[in-house]
Structures are given as C-alpha cells and as structure tokens.
OpenMM code with the backbone's topology and positions (N, CA, C; nanometers):
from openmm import Vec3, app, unit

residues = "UNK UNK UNK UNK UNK UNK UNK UNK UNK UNK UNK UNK UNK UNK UNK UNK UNK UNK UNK UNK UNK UNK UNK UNK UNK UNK UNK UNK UNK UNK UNK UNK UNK UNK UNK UNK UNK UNK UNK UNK UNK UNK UNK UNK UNK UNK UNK UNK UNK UNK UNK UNK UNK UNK UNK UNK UNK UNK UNK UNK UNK UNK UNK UNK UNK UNK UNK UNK UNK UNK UNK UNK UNK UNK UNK UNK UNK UNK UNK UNK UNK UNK UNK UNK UNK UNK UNK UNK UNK UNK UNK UNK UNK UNK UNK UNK UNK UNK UNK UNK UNK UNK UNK UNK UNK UNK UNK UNK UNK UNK UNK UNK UNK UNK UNK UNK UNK UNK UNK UNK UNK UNK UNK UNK UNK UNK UNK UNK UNK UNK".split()
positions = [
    Vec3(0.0820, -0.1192, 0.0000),
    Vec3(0.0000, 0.0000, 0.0000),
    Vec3(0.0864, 0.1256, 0.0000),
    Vec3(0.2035, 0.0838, 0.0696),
    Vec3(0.2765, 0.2102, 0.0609),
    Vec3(0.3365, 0.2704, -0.0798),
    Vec3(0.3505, 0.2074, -0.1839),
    Vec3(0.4063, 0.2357, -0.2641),
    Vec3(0.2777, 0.2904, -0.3628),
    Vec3(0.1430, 0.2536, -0.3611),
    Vec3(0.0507, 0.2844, -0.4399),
    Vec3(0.0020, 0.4477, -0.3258),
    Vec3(0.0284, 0.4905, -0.2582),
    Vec3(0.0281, 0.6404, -0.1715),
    Vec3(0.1573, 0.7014, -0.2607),
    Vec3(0.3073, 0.6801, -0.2324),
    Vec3(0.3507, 0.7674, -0.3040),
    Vec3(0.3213, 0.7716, -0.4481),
    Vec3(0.2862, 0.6816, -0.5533),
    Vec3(0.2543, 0.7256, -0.6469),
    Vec3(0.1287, 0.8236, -0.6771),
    Vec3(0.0979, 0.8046, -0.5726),
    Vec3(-0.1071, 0.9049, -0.5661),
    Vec3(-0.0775, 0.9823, -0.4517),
    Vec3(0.0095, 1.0870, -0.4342),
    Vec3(0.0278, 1.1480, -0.2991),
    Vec3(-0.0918, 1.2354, -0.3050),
    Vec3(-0.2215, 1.2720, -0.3613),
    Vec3(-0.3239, 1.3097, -0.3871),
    Vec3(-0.4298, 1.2101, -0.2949),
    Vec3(-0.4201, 1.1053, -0.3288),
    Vec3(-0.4769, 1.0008, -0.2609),
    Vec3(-0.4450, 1.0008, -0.1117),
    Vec3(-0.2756, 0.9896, -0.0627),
    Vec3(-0.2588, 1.0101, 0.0833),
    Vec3(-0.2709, 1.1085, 0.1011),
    Vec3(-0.2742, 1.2046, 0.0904),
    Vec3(-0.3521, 1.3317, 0.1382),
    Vec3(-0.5217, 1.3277, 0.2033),
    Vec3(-0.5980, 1.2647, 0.0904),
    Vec3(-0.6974, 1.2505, 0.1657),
    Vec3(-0.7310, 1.1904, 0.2606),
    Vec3(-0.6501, 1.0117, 0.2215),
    Vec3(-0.6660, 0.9331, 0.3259),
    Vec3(-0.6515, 1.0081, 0.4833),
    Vec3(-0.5118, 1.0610, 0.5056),
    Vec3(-0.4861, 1.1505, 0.6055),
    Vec3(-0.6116, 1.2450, 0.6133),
    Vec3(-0.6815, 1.2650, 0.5713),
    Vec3(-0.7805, 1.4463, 0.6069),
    Vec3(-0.9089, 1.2660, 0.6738),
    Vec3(-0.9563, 1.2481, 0.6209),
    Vec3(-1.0111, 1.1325, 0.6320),
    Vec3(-0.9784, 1.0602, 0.7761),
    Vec3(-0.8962, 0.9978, 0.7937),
    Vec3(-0.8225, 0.9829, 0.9474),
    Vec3(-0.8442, 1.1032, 1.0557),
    Vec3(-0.7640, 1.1983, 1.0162),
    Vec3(-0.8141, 1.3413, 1.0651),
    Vec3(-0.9939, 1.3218, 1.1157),
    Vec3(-1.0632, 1.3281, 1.0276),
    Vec3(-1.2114, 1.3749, 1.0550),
    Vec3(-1.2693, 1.2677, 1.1334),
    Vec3(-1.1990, 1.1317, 1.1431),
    Vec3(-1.2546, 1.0069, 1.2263),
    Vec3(-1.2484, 1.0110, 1.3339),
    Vec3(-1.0742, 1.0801, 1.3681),
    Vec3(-1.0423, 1.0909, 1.5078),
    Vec3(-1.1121, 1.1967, 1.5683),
    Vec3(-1.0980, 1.3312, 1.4673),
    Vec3(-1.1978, 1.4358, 1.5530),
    Vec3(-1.3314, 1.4221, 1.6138),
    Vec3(-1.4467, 1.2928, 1.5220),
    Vec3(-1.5438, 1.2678, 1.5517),
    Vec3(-1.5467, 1.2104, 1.6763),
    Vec3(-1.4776, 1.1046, 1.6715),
    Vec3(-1.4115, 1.0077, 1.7967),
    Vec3(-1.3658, 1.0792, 1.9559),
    Vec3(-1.3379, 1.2039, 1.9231),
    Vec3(-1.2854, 1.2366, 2.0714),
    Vec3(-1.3965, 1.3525, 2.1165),
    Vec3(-1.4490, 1.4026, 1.9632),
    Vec3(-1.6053, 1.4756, 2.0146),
    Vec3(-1.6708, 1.3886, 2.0741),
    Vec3(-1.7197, 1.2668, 2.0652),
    Vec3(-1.7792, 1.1432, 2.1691),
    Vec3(-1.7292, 1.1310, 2.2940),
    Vec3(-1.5975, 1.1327, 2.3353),
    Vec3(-1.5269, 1.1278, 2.4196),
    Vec3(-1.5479, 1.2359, 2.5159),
    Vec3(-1.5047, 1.3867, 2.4465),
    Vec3(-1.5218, 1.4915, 2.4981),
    Vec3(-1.6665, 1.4670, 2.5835),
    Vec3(-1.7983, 1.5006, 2.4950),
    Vec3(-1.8627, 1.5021, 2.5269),
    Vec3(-1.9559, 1.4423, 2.6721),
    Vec3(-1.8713, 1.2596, 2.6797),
    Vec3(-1.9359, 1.2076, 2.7618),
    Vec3(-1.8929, 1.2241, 2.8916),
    Vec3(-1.7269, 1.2631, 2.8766),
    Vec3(-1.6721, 1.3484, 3.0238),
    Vec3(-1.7188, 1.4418, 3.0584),
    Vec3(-1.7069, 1.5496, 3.0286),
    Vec3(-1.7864, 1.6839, 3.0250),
    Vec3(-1.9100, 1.7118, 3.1152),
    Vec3(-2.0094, 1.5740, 2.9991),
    Vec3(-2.1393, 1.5555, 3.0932),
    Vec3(-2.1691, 1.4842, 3.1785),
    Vec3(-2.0538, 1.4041, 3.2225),
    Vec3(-2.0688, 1.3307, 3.3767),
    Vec3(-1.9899, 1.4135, 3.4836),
    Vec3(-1.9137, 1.5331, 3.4500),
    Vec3(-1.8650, 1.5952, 3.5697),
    Vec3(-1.9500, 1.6793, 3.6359),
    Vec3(-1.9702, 1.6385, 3.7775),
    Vec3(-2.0614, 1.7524, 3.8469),
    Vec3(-2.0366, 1.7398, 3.9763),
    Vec3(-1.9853, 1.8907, 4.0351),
    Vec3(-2.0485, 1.9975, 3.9507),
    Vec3(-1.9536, 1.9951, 3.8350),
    Vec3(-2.0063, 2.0939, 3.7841),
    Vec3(-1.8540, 2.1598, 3.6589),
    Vec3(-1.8347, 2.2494, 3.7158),
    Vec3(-1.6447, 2.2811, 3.7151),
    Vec3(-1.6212, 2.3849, 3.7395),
    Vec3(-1.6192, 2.4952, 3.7370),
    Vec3(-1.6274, 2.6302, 3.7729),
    Vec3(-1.6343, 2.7493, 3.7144),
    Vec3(-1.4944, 2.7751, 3.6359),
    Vec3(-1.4924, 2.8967, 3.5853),
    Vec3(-1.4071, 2.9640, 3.4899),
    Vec3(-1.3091, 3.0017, 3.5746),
    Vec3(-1.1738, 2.9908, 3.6463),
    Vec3(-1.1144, 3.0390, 3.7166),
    Vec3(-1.1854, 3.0890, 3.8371),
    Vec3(-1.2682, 2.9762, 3.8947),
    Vec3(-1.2736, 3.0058, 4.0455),
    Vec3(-1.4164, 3.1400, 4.0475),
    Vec3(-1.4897, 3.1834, 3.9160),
    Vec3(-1.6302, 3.2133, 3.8953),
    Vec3(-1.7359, 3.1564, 3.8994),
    Vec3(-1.8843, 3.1961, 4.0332),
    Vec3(-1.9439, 3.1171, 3.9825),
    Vec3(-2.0660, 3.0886, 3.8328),
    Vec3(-2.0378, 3.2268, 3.7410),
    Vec3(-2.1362, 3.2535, 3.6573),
    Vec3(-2.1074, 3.1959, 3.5147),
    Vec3(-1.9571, 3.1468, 3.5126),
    Vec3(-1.9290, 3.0838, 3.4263),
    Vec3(-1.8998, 2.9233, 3.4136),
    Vec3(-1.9372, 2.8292, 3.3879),
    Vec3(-1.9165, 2.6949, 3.4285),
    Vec3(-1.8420, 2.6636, 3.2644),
    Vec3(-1.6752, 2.6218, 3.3110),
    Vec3(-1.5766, 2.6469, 3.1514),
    Vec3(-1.4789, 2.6170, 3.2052),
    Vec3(-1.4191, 2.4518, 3.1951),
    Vec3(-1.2569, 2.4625, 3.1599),
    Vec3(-1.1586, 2.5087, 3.0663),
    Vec3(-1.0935, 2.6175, 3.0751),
    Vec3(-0.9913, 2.6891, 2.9896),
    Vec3(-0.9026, 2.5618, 2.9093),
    Vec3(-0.8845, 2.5158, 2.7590),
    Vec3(-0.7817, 2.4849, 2.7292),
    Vec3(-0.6793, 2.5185, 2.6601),
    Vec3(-0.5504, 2.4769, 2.7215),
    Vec3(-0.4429, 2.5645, 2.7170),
    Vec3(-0.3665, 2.4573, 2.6050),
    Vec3(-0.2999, 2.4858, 2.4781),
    Vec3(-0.2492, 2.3895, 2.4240),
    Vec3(-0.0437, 2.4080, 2.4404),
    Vec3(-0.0217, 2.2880, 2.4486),
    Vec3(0.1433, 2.3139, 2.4493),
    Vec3(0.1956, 2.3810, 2.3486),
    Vec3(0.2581, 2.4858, 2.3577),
    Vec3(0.3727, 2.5143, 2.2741),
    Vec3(0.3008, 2.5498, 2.1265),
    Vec3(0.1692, 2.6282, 2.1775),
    Vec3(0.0619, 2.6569, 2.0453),
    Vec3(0.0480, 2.8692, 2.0242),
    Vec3(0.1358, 2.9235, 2.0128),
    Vec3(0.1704, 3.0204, 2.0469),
    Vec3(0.0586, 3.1013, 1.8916),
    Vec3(0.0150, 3.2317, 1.9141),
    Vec3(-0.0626, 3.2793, 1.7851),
    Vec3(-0.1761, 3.1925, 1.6974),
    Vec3(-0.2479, 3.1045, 1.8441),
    Vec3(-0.3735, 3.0093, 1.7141),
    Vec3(-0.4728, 3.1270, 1.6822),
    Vec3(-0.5121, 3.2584, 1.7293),
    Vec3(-0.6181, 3.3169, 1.7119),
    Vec3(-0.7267, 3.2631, 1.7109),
    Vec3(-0.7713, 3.1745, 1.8207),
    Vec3(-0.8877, 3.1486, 1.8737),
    Vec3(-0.9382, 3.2119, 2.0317),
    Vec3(-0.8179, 3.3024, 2.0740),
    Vec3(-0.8603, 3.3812, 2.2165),
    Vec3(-0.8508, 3.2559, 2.2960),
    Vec3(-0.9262, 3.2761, 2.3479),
    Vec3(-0.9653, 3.1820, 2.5112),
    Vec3(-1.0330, 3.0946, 2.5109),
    Vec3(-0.9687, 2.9288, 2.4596),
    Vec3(-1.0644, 2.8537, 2.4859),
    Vec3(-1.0937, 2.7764, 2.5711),
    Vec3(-1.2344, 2.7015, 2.5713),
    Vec3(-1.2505, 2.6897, 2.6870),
    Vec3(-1.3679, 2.5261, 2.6246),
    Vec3(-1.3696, 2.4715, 2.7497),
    Vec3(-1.4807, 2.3635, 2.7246),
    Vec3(-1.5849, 2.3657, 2.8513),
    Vec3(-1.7170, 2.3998, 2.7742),
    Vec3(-1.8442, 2.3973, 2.8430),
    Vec3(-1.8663, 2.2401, 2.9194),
    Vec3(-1.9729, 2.2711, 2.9801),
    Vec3(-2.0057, 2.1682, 3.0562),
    Vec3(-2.1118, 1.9968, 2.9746),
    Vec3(-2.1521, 2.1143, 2.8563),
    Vec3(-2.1875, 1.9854, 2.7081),
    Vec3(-2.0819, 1.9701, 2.6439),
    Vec3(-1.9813, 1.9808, 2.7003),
    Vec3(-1.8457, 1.8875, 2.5757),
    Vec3(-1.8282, 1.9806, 2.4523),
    Vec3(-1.8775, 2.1032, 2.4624),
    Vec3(-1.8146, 2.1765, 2.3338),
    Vec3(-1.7424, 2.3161, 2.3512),
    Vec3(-1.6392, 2.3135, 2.2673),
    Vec3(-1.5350, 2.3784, 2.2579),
    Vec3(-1.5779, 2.5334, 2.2145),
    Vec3(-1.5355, 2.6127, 2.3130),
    Vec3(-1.6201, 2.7661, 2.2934),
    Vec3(-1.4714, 2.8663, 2.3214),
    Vec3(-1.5314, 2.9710, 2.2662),
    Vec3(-1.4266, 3.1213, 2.2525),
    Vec3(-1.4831, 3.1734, 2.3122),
    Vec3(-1.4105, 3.1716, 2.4897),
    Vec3(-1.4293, 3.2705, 2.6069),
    Vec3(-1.4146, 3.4250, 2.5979),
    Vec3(-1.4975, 3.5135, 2.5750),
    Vec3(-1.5465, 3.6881, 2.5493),
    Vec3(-1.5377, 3.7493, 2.6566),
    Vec3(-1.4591, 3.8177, 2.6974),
    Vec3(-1.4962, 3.8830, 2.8589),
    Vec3(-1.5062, 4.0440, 2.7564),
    Vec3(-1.6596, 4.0466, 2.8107),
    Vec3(-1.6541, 4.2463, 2.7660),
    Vec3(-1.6674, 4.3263, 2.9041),
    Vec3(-1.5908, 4.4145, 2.9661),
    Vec3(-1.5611, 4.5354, 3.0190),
    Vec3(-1.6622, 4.6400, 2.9914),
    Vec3(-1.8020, 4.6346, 3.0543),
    Vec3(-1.8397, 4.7789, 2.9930),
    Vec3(-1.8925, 4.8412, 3.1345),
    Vec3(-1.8158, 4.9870, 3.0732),
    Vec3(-1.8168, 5.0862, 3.1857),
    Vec3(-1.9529, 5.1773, 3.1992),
    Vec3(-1.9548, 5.1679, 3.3662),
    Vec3(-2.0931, 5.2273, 3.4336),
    Vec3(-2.0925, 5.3514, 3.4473),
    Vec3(-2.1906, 5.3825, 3.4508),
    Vec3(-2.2428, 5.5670, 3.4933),
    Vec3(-2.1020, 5.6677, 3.5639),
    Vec3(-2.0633, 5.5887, 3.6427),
    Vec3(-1.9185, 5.6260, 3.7491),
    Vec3(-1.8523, 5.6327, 3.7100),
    Vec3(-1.7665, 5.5853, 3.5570),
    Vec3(-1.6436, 5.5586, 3.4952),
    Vec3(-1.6255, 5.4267, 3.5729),
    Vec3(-1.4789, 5.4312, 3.5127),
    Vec3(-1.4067, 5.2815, 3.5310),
    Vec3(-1.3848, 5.1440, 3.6763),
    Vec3(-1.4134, 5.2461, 3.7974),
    Vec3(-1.4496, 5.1656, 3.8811),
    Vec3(-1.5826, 5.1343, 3.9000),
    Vec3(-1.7038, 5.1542, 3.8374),
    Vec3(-1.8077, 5.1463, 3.8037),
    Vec3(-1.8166, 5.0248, 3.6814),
    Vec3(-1.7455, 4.9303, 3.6097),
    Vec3(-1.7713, 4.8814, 3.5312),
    Vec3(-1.8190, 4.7260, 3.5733),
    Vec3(-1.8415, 4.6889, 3.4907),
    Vec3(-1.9508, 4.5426, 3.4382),
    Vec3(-1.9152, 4.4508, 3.3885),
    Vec3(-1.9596, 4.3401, 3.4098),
    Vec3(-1.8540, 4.2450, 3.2728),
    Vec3(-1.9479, 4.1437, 3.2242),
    Vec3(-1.9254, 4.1449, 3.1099),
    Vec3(-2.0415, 4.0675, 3.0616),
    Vec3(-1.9296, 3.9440, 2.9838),
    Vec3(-1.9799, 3.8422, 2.9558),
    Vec3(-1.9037, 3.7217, 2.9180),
    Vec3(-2.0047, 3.6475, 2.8497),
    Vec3(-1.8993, 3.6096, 2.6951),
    Vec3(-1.9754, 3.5645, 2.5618),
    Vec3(-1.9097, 3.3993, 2.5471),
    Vec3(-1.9651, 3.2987, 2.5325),
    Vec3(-1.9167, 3.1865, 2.4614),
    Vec3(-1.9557, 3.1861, 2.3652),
    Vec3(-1.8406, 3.1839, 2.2270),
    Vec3(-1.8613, 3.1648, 2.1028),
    Vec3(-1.8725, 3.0228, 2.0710),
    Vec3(-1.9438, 2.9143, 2.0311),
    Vec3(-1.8514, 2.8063, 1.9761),
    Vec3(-1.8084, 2.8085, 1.8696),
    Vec3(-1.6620, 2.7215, 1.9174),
    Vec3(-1.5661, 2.7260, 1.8054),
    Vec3(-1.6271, 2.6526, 1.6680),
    Vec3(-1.5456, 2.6973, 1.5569),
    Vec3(-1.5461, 2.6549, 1.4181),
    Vec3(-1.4007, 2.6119, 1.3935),
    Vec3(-1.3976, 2.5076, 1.3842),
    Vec3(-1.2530, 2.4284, 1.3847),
    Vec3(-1.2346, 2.3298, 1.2861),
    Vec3(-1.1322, 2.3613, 1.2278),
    Vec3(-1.0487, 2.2627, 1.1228),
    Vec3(-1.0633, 2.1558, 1.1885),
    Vec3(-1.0905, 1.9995, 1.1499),
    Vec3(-1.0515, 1.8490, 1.2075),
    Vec3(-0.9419, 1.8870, 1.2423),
    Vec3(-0.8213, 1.9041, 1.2119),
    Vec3(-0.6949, 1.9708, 1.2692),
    Vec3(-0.6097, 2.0023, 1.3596),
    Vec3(-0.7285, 2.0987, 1.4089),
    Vec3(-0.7111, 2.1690, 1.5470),
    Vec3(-0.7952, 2.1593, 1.6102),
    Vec3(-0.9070, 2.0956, 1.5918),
    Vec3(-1.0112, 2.0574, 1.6708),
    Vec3(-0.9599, 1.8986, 1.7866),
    Vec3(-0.8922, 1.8208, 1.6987),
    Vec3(-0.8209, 1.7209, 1.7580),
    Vec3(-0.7187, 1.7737, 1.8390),
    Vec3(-0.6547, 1.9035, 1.8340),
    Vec3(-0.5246, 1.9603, 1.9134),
    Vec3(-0.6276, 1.9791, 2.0516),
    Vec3(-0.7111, 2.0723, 2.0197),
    Vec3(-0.7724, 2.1071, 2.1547),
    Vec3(-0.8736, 2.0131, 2.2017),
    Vec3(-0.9201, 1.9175, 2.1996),
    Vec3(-1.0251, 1.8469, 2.2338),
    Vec3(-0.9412, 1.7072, 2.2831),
    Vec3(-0.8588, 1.6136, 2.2251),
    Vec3(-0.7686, 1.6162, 2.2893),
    Vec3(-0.6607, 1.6628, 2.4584),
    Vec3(-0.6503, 1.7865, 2.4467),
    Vec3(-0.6342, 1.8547, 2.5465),
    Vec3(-0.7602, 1.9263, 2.6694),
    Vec3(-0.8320, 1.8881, 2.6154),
    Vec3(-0.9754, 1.9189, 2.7049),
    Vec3(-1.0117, 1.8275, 2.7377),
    Vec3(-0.9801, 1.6527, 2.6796),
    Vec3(-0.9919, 1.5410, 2.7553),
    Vec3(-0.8977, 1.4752, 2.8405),
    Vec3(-0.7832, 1.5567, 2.8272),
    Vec3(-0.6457, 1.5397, 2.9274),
    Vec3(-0.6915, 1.5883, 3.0336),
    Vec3(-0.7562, 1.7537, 3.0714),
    Vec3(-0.7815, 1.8695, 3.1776),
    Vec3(-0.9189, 1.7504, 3.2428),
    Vec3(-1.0254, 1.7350, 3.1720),
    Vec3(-1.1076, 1.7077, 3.2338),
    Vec3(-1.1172, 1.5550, 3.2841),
    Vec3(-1.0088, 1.4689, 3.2531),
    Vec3(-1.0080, 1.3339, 3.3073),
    Vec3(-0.9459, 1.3521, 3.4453),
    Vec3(-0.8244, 1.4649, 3.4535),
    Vec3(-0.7615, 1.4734, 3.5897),
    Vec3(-0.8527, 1.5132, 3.6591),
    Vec3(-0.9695, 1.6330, 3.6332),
    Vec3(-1.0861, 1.6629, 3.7017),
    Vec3(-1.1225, 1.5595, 3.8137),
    Vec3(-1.1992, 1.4667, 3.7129),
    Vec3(-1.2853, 1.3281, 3.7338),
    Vec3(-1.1702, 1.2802, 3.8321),
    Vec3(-1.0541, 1.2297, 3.7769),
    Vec3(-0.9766, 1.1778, 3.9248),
    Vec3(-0.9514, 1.2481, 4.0490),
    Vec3(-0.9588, 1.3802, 4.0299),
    Vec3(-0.9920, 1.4587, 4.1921),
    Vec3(-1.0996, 1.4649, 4.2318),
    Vec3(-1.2292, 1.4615, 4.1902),
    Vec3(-1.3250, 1.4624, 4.2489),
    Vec3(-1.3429, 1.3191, 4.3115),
    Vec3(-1.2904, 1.2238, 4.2424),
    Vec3(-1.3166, 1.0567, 4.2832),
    Vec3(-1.1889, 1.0375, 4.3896),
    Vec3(-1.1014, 1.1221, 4.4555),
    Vec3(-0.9807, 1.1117, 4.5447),
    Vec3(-0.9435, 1.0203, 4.4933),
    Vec3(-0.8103, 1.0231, 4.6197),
    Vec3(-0.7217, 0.9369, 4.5689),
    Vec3(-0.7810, 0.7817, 4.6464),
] * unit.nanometer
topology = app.Topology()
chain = topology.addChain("A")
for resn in residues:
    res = topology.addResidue(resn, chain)
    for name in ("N", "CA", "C"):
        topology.addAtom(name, app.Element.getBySymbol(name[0]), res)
C-alpha cells in the first residue's frame, strides 16, 4: 500500500484528512461524555457565573482562537470577557461574558479536544480522590 500512496500522494492526502475527521469525531464522543458526567462543573477560574474549563495547548503560540474553553456539554467555545463601563467611569464597570462556539479545522479541533480530555479526566480523578 505504501508504494501505491507515493505514487497518488493526492490520494494520501486525503486518506490523512479522512483519518483526521474520524479521530476528531471520535474524541467529540469522548469529549462530550466526560464533560457531561462531571458535576459539579467547574467554574471559569474560580467564577461562579461561568461553568468552563480553559484549554491551554502546548507550545501553540498565535492560534487566534482567544480563550478557549470547554463547556459543561463537551463543546469547545471562545471565552469573550466584555468590560463595559458604568455611569461612574471605570471603577463602576460590568462584565459581561460571551461563549462563542468554536469553528474548527478536524486539525485543530483534535489539538484542543484532545487537550480538554487530558484537563477534564484529571478533574474526574480529583473529584473521585485518591
């Protein structure tokens, strides 16, 4: 098989995008069923109005996805914090907070989801002690 890929490197290309989209499906299942057996869910850094594990990817410097984060249904969202200032000025302000969900390449959807099933399995083992 290997030799009928380099002659069709058109062909391994897809095969690979193909693999790609199996695994992404595969750990959206995954994601999902952790997610929705943790309870409580945690807040957003120790908030209680936001229920959102932040994921942080290794050594992923400029993805331009902001702040992501995984909800408590297993899906991958772009954490919004808006600042808006009250009648008083600036010690007077407000904060309002947006989850986008993400739109993700198979790609990078496997980078971070992946990594949101790393964060939230250690979860599950602290809440279940040692």
């Amino acid at each position: 098989m290997e030799r009928n890929l380099l002659a069709d490197p058109w062909r391994a290309a897809a095969l690979a995008d193909a693999a790609v989209e199996r695994a992404a499906q595969e750990l959206r299942q995954v994601l999902v069923a952790l997610a929705t057996a943790l309870d409580p869910f945690p807040g957003f850094q120790g908030m209680q109005t936001i229920h959102a594990v932040e994921v942080e990817l290794e050594n992923a410097p400029g993805r331009g996805h902001g702040c992501v984060v995984v909800g408590p249904d297993g899906v991958l969202y772009e954490l919004v914090l808006h600042a808006i200032p009250g009648p008083l000025g600036e010690g007077d302000a407000d904060q309002v907070d947006e989850l986008r969900e993400l739109d993700l390449k198979p790609q990078e959807y496997v980078q971070y989801a992946y990594q949101a099933i790393k964060q939230l399995a250690e979860l599950h083992r602290q809440h279940k002690g040692p």
